[in-house]
ZAMARRO-272705 format. One line per field, with one value per residue (C-alpha): residue number from 0; residue in one letter; y, x, z. Coordinates in steps of 0.2 Angstrom, whole numbers, plus 5000, padded with zeros to 4 digits. Layout:
<rs>
pos: c(NUM  ...);
code: c(A  ...);
y: c(Y  ...);
x: c(X  ...);
z: c(Z  ...);
</rs>
This chain:
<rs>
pos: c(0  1  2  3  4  5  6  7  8  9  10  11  12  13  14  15  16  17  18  19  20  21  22  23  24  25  26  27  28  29  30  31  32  33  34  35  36  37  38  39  40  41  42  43  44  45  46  47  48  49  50  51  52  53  54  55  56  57  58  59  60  61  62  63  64  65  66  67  68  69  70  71  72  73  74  75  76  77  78  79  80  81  82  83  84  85  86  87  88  89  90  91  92  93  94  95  96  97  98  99  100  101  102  103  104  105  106  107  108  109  110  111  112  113  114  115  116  117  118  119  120  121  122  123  124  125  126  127  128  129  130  131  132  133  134  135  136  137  138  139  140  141  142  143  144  145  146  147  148  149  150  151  152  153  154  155  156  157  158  159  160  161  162  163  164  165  166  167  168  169  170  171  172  173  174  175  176  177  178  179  180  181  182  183  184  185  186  187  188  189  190  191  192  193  194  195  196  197  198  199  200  201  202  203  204  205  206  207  208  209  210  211  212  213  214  215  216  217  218  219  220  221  222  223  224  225  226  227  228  229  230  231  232  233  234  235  236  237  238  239  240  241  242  243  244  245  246  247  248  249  250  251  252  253  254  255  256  257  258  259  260  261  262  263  264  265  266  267  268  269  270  271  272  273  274  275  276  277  278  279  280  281  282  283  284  285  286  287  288  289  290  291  292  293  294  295  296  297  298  299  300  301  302  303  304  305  306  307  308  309  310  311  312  313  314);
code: c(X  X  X  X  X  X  X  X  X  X  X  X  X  X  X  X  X  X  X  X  X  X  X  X  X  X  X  X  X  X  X  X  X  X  X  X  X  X  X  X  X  X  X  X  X  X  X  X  X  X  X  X  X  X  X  X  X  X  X  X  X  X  X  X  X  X  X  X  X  X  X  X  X  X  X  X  X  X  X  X  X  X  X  X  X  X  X  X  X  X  X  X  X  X  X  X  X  X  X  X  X  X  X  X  X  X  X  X  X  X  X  X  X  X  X  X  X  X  X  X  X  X  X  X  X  X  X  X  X  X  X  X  X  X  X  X  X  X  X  X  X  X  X  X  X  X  X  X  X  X  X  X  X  X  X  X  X  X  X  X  X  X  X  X  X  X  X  X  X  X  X  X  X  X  X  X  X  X  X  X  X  X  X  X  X  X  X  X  X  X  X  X  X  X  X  X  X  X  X  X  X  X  X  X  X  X  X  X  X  X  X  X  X  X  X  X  X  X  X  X  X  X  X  X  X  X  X  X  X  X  X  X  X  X  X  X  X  X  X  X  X  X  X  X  X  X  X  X  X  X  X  X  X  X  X  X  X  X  X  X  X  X  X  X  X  X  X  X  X  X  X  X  X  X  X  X  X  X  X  X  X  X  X  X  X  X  X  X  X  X  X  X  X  X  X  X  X  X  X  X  X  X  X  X  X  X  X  X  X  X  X  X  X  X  X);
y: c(4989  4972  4960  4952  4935  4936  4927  4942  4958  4958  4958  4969  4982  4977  4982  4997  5004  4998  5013  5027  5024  5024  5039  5048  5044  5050  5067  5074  5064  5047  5028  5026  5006  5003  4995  4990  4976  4971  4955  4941  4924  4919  4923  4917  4930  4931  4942  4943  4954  4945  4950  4938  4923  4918  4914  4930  4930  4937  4945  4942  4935  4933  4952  4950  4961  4961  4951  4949  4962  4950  4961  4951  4945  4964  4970  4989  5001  5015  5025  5026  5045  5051  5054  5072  5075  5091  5090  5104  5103  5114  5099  5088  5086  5074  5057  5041  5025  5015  4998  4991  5005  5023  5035  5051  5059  5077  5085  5076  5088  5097  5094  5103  5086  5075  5063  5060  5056  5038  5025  5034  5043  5050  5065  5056  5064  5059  5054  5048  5040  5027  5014  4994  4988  4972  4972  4970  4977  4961  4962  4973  4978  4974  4971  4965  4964  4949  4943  4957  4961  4981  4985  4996  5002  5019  5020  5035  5032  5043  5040  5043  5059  5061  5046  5046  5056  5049  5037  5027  5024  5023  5009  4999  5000  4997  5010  5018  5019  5023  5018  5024  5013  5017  5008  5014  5008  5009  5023  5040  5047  5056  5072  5077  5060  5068  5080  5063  5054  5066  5068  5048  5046  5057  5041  5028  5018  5011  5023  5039  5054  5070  5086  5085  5101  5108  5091  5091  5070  5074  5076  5058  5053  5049  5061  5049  5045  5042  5028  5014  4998  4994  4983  4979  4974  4975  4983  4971  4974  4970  4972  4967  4973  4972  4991  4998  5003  5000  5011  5004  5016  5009  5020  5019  5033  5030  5033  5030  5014  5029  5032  5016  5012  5026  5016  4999  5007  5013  4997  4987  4990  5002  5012  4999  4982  4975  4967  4979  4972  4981  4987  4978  4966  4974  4965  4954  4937  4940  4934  4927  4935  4925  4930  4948  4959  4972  4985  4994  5014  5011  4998  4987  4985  4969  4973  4980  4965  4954  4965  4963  4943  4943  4955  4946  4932  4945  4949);
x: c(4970  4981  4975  4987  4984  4985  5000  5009  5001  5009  5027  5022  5017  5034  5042  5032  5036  5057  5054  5044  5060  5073  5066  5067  5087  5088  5096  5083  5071  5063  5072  5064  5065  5060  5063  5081  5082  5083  5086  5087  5089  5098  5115  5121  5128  5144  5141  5124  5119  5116  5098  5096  5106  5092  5072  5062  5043  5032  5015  5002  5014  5004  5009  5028  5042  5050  5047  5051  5041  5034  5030  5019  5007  5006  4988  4987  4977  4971  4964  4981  4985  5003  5013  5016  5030  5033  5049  5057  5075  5074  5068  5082  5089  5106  5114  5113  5123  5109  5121  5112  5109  5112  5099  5093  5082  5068  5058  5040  5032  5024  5016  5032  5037  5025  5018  5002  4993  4999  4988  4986  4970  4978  4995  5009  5027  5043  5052  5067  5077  5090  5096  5100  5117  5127  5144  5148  5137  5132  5116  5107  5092  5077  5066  5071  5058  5058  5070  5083  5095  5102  5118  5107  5090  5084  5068  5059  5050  5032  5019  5000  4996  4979  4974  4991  4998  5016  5024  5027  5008  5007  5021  5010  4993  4986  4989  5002  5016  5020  5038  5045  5059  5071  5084  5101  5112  5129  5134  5138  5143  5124  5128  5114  5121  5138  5133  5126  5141  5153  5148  5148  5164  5159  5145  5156  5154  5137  5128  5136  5127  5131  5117  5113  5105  5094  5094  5082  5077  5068  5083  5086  5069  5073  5065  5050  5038  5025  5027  5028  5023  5012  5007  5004  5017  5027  5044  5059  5067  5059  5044  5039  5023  5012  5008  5015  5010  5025  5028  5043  5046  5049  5065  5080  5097  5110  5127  5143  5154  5163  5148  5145  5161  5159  5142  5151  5166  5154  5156  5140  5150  5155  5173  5175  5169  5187  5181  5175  5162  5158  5140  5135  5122  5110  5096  5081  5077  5062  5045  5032  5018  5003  4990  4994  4991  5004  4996  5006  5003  5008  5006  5023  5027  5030  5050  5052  5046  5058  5070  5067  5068  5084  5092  5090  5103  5116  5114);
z: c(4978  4977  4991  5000  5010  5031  5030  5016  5024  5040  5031  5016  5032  5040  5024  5024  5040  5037  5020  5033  5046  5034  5024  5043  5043  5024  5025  5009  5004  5008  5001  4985  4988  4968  4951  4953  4945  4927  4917  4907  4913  4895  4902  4918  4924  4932  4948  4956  4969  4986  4985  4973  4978  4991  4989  4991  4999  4983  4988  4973  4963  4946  4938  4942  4930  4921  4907  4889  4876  4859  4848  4837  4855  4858  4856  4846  4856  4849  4866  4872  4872  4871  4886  4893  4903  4913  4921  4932  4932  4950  4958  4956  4973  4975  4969  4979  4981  4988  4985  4972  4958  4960  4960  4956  4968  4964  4976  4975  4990  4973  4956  4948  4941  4933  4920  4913  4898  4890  4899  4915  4921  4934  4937  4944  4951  4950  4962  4956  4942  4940  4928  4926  4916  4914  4916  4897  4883  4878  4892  4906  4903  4912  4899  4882  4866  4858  4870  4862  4876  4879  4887  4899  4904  4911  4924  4929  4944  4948  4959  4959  4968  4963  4973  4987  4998  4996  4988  5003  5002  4982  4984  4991  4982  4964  4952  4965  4952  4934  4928  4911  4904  4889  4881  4882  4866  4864  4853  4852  4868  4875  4879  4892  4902  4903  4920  4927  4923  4929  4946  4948  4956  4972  4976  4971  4987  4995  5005  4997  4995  4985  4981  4963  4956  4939  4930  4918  4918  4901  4891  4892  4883  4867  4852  4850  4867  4858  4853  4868  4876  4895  4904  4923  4932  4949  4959  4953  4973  4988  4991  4974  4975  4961  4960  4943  4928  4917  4900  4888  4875  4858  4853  4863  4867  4863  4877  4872  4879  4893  4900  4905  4910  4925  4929  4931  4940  4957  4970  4978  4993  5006  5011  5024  5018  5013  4999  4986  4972  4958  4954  4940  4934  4944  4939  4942  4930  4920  4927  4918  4909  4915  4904  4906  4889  4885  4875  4863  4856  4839  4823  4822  4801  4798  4794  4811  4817  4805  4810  4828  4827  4818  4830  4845  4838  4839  4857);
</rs>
């Protein structure tokens, strides 16, 4: 469980209470307050979402993301098993405009979508998925490996429900969430995106809601999850907490430049703000490592790594 000092707890149960009330005015299922940020702090970016243009209180604070991948520092470890996925496309639920990313919400009442296996001892649901992109191809990711930077970055969000009973309460514990996040590349137009992308423009504004059915999230893994990174990490949105395992996958999908086109043309604001911002950039700077270890599934050849270096100077 994370310890929080006197002074952190009573906003982290603040916070906590602000997710239960809010999920009671959601029309489906709870606010999935998560992961909504991505980053690199190479670039200074041009638009910032105003969650970011002020100090924000950090609880722990020492296993912070997201954070740059270095290849060559990450340690091989053979007990890690290979993930298992079993996604049922009946759960998906709707598409949400939170303001800050969009997300994809499933029904997480059930063990009908889940992942184990990988570095997890416990079965964990999916709640929801959503993604991170800049407003050029050039960045957007959250994480980036050996500080190479993708145009975008997909996260699928599960909590523990072999410890929890919901994710409000696996937010805000130890070993509460398990993210996967995959590189999006630009490329040849993804055609298991294209449903997604299509139904955008319904939710282009803040607070938009439209019901989304039969999506299978597993068709956006690429064709190799076996091979990944981990490590321990946080949220990258308030609360921030310190309660996720993180799994990069080493191979990333490929979307065409379209596709994320319709991501950067849904607005940060609402139908009535009179300045309308676009969504991009949605993003949090990368956090330091501090002694964490980020394990890896697989043994990097030497030319991947070479290749790895000298690809980052073209980002």
């Amino acid at each position: 469980m994370v310890t929080f000092s006197a002074v952190v707890r009573p906003m982290v149960s603040h916070l906590q209470r602000q997710l239960v009330s809010q999920a009671k005015r959601h029309r489906i299922t709870p606010v999935r307050r998560c992961n909504l940020t991505a980053c690199s702090s190479k670039y200074v970016l041009s638009q910032m979402h105003p969650m970011w243009q002020g100090p924000l209180a950090v609880p722990g604070g020492d296993r912070q993301s997201p954070i740059d991948i270095i290849v060559q520092r990450s340690i091989i470890d053979s007990e890690l098993k290979p993930l298992v996925t079993e996604y049922d496309p009946h759960t998906c639920q709707q598409i949400w405009n939170n303001g800050y990313s969009f997300l994809v919400e499933y029904d997480d009442t059930t063990d009908k979508s889940t992942l184990k296996g990988g570095p997890l001892q416990d079965k964990f649901r999916l709640c929801q998925f959503h993604f991170h992109w800049g407003e050029t191809n050039a960045w957007g990711s959250e994480h980036t490996v050996d500080r190479r930077l993708f145009p975008a970055e997909l996260h699928l969000v599960h909590w523990n429900s072999d410890k929890y009973s919901l994710f409000e309460e696996a937010v805000m514990e130890d070993n509460g969430l398990a993210v996967i996040g995959v590189f999006l590349k630009v490329g040849k137009r993804h055609e298991g995106l294209q449903k997604l992308v299509d139904a955008l423009p319904a939710i282009r504004h803040k607070d938009s809601v439209v019901e989304f059915t039969r999506f299978d999230p597993g068709c956006l893994l690429p064709s190799n999850i076996e091979d990944y990174w981990t490590y321990h990490g946080s949220l990258t949105t308030p609360p921030l907490t310190e309660s996720v395992t993180w799994i990069i996958l080493k191979q990333h999908i490929e979307v065409s430049h379209d596709q994320l086109a319709v991501f950067r043309s849904l607005l940060f604001t609402s139908a009535e703000e009179e300045v309308q911002k676009s969504m991009v950039n949605n993003f949090r700077v990368q956090q330091p490592l501090r002694g964490r270890t980020v394990r890896s599934s697989f043994t990097p050849f030497l030319h991947e790594a070479t290749s790895a270096e000298g690809d980052k100077h073209n980002y």
